[in-house]
N, C-alpha and C positions, 0 to 999 in steps of 0.2 A: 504494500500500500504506500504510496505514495500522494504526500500535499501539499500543494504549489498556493504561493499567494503572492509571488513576486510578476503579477497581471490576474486576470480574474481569479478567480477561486475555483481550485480544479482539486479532485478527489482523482485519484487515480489507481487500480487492482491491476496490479500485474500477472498473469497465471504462469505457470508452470512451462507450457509450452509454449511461453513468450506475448499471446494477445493479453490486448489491455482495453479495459474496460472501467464507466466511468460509475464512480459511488458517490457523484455530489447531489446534492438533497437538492429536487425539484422548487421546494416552498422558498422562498427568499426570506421569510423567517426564520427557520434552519439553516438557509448560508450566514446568515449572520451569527446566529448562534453557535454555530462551528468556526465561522473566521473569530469569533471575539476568545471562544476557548483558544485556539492556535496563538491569538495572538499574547497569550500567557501561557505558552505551552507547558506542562510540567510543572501550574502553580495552580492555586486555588482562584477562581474568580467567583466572586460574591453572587449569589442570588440577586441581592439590589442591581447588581450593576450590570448583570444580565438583563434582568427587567427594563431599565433605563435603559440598553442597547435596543430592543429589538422594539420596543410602543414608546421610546420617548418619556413625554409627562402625560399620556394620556394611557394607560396600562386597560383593561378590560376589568371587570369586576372580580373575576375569581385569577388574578393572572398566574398564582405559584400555581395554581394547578394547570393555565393551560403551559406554562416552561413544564410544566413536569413529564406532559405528554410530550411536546415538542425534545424533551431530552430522549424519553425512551424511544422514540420514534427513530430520532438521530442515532440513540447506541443499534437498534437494530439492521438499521443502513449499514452501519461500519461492521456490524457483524458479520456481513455477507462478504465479505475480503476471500478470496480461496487460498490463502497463503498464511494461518492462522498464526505463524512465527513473525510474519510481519503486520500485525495488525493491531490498530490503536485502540486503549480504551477509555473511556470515560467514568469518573469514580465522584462517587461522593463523596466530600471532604468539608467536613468544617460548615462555614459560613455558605457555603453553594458547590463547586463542580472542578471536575482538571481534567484536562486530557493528557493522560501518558500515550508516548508516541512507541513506548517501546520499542519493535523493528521495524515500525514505518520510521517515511520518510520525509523530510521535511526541506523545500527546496532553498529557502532563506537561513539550513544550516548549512549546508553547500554552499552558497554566496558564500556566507562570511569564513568559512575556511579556504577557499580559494580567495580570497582576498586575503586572507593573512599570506597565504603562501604567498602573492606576489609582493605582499611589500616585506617579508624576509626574504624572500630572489633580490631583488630590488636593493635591499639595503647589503647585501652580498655582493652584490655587480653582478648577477647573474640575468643580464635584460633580457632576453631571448627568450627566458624560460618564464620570469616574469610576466612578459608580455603576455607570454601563449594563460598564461595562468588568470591574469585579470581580465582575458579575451573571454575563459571559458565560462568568468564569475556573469561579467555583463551578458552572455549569450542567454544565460536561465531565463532572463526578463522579457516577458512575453505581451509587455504594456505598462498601464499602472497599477500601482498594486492595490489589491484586492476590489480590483475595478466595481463601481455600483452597490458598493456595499458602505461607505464612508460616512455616510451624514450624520450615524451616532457620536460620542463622546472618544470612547474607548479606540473603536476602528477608525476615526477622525486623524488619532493618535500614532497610531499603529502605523498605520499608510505614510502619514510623514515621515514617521522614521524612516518607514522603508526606502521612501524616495530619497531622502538624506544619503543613504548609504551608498544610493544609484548614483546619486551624483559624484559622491566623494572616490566611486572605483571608475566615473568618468573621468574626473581631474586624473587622478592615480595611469590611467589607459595614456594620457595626452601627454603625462609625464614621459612618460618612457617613450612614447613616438619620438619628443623631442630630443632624448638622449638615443638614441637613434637615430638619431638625424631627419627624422619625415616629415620636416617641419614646413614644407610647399603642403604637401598630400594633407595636414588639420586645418591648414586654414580655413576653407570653407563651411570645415564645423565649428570651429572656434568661432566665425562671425555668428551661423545658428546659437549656436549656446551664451553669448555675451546680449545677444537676445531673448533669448528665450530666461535666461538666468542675470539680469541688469544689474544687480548686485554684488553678482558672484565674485569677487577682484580675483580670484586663482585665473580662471578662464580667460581674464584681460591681458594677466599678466604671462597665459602663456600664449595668447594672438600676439602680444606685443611680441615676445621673443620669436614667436615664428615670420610674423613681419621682416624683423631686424635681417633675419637669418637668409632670405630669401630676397635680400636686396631691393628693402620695402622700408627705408628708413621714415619719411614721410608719414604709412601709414600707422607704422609702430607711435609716433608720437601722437597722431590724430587719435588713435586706441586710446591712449593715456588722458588727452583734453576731454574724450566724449566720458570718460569714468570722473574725472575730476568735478567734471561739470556736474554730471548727475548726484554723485555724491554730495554737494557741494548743494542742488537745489533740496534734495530729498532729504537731508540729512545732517547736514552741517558742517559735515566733517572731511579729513581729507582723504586720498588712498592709503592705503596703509604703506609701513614703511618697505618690505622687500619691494613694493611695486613702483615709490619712488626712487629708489635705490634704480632700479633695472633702468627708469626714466631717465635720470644723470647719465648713466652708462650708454644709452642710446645719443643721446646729445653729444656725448662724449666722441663717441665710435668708439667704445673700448673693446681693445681686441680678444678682450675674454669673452665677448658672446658670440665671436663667431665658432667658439670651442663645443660643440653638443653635450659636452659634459659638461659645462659650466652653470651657474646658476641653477640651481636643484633645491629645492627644499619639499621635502614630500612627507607627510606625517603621518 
């Protein structure tokens, strides 16, 4: 059994002789109720805050009892796994419910182990392998996560994170293209993403680098006045320092950025 939440919410039974079949719950009040367990995999989630997940402030009159059907309903979905070593279960615990994943599987622990793996490649000089590694982290994401299911509290929560982390193995990916040298081939995404992300300063600061790099001194500086500006009306404040730092250096022509290993800070 396998559970994806890094794009819709997919339940997934893998058989024996390799077809796969899917065990996500029809009612969109059991995907919710199953993305809000997930997204405290392994811990206790309160009855309250199940209830507040799935009707808001407006709950029905008997609601513990309709969660209660809506649970058993759910555990017998999951029961129907045909791989009974890999199959998750649902317990009563305490103040409301948890889901142990035992030998299923869950696609946002993948992410974040492949991410660990490339920023220990990474911080070893191992880029190649790196790369191929935080390739394989971003490839899981099949959209946004836990697409359609967001408007509660909880999964409101949840889902940013998750995009957080998408973002942060996107900067991580742009990293290494540039210590790589591919600094022509990001451009084109670095302008989407300084778009789509107008506060981001990593993403500015690595169009500006890729700018520089590619015999674009002109618009590495106009990157830098379009973030100043914005900063500046939105905000009050200024770039941060590594980005005016790279700024001087552009001005400069200093000949450490024409090095693809230069200028790195990856966290």
């Amino acid at each position: 059994m396998r559970f994806e939440v890094l794009g819709p919410l997919s339940v997934v039974d893998v058989c024996v002789n390799g077809t796969r079949s899917s065990l996500l719950p029809s009612a969109s009040k059991k995907r919710i109720l199953l993305a809000a367990l997930l997204s405290r995999v392994d811990e206790v989630v309160s009855t309250q805050s199940l209830i507040t997940e799935i009707w808001g402030d407006q709950p029905p009159a008997k609601v513990r009892g309709a969660l209660h059907v809506y649970m058993a309903q759910l555990r017998h979905r999951l029961s129907e796994s045909t791989a009974p070593d890999r199959q998750a279960t649902i317990v009563t615990e305490g103040p409301g419910y948890l889901l142990r994943l035992g030998g299923a599987e869950l696609d946002q622990h993948e992410f974040d182990a492949l991410l660990t793996q490339a920023r220990t490649l990474l911080d070893s000089g191992d880029l190649r392998t790196a790369d191929h590694a935080v390739r394989q982290a971003l490839g899981l994401w099949r959209g946004p996560a836990i697409a359609g299911l967001t408007e509660g509290p909880m999964l409101g929560v949840y889902a940013t994170c998750l995009d957080e982390e998408y973002v942060a193995a996107l900067e991580l990916r742009l990293e290494i293209d540039l210590l790589l040298g591919r600094h022509r081939a990001v451009i084109a995404e670095l302008i989407r993403l300084v778009h789509d992300y107008p506060l981001r300063e990593t993403f500015y600061r690595q169009l500006m680098l890729a700018f520089y790099r590619s015999e674009r001194q002109a618009d590495a500086l106009n990157c830098f006045r379009r973030l100043r500006r914005r900063l500046r009306d939105e905000l009050g404040v200024e770039p941060c320092r590594p980005i005016q730092q790279l700024h001087q250096a552009v001005l400069s022509a200093d000949p450490a950025l024409d090095r693809p290993m230069a200028d790195v800070a990856v966290s």
